[in-house]
N, C-alpha and C positions, 0 to 999 in steps of 0.2 A: 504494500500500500504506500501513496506517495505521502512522505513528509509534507507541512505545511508550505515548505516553501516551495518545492516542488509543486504542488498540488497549486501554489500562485503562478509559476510560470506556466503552467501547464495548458492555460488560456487566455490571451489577453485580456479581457475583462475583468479578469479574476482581481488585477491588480489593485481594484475597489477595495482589496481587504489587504493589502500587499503588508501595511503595517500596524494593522488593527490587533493589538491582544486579547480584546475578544472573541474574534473572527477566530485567533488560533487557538482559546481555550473552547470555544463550542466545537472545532472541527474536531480539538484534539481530546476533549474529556468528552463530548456528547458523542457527536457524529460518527465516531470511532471506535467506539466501543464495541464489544462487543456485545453486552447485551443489548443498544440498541441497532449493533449491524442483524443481528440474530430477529431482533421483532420486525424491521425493514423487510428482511428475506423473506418474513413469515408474512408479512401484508403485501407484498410483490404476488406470492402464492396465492394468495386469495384475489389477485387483480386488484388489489387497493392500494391508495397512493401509499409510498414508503415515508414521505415526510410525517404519517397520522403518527409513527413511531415517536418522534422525537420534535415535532412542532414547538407544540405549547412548554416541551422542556427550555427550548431554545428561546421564546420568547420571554418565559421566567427569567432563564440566564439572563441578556440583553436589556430586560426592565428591571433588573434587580442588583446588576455589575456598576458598582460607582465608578466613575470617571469613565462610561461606555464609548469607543472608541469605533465604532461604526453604527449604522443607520436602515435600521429594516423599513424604514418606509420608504427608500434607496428602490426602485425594481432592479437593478443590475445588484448591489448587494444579496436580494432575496436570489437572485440567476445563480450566483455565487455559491450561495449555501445549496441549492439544487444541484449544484454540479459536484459540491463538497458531498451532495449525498449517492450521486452517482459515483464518483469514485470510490468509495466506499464500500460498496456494493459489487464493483467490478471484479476483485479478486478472488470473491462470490461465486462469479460467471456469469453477473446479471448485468442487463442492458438497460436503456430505455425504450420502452414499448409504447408508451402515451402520456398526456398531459391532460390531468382531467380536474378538472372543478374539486376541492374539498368537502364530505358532505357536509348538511347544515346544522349538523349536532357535534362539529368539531368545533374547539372551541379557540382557535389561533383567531389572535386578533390582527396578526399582518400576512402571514402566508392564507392565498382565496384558490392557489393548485398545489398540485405536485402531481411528481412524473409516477407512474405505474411503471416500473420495470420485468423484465421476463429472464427466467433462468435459459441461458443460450449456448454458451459457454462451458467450455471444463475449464474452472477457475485454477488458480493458486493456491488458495483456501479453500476448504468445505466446511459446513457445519455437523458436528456430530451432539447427537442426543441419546442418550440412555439411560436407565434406570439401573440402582447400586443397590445394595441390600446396607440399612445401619448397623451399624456394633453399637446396640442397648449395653453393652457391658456395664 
């Protein structure tokens, strides 16, 4: 997966966030993660946008970071963090499939899409799930 700054050069536009520490603590603590690269994958599966994953997380971060250093009501910032979620996803195996409206019971007050992505790809990554027996000891 690309580093932050990689993941800036990686599209000119992106440069909107080139020196925002915000931008790099939601790519790097949110967007990155894996438990929400794991729920993304799991709402791609279901054909639902992957932003419903970590939206409203992001939006928290962003209204709630003093001295916030970038601007989601920016449309080329919000392109940004969509493309921060497509890479993310990419070593996944997954694409982008569509851009669809967010439903109307989501509750992000600046993201109104996000992309629907499709597993295409034999990634770099895969997700593995399983069930472990506990030691009650």
């Amino acid at each position: 997966m690309l580093t932050f700054d990689e993941f800036v050069k990686s599209f000119p536009t992106n440069a909107c966030v080139k020196d925002s520490r915000t931008a790099k603590a939601i790519y790097e603590q949110i967007i990155c993660s894996d438990e929400i690269r794991i729920l993304m994958a799991e709402l791609s599966d279901q054909n639902r946008p992957a932003i419903l994953a970590c939206g409203k997380k992001i939006e928290t971060f962003y209204l709630e970071t003093q001295n916030c250093d970038m601007d989601l009501t920016n449309h080329m910032v919000k392109s940004s963090v969509g493309r921060m979620i497509s890479e993310s996803l990419k070593p996944l195996g997954y694409t982008k499939k569509r851009q669809t409206p967010l439903p109307k019971q989501c509750e992000c007050q600046f993201f109104t899409s996000g992309s629907v992505f499709q597993k295409t790809l034999n990634g770099t990554q895969r997700i593995i799930k399983k069930i472990v027996d506990q030691n009650f000891a």
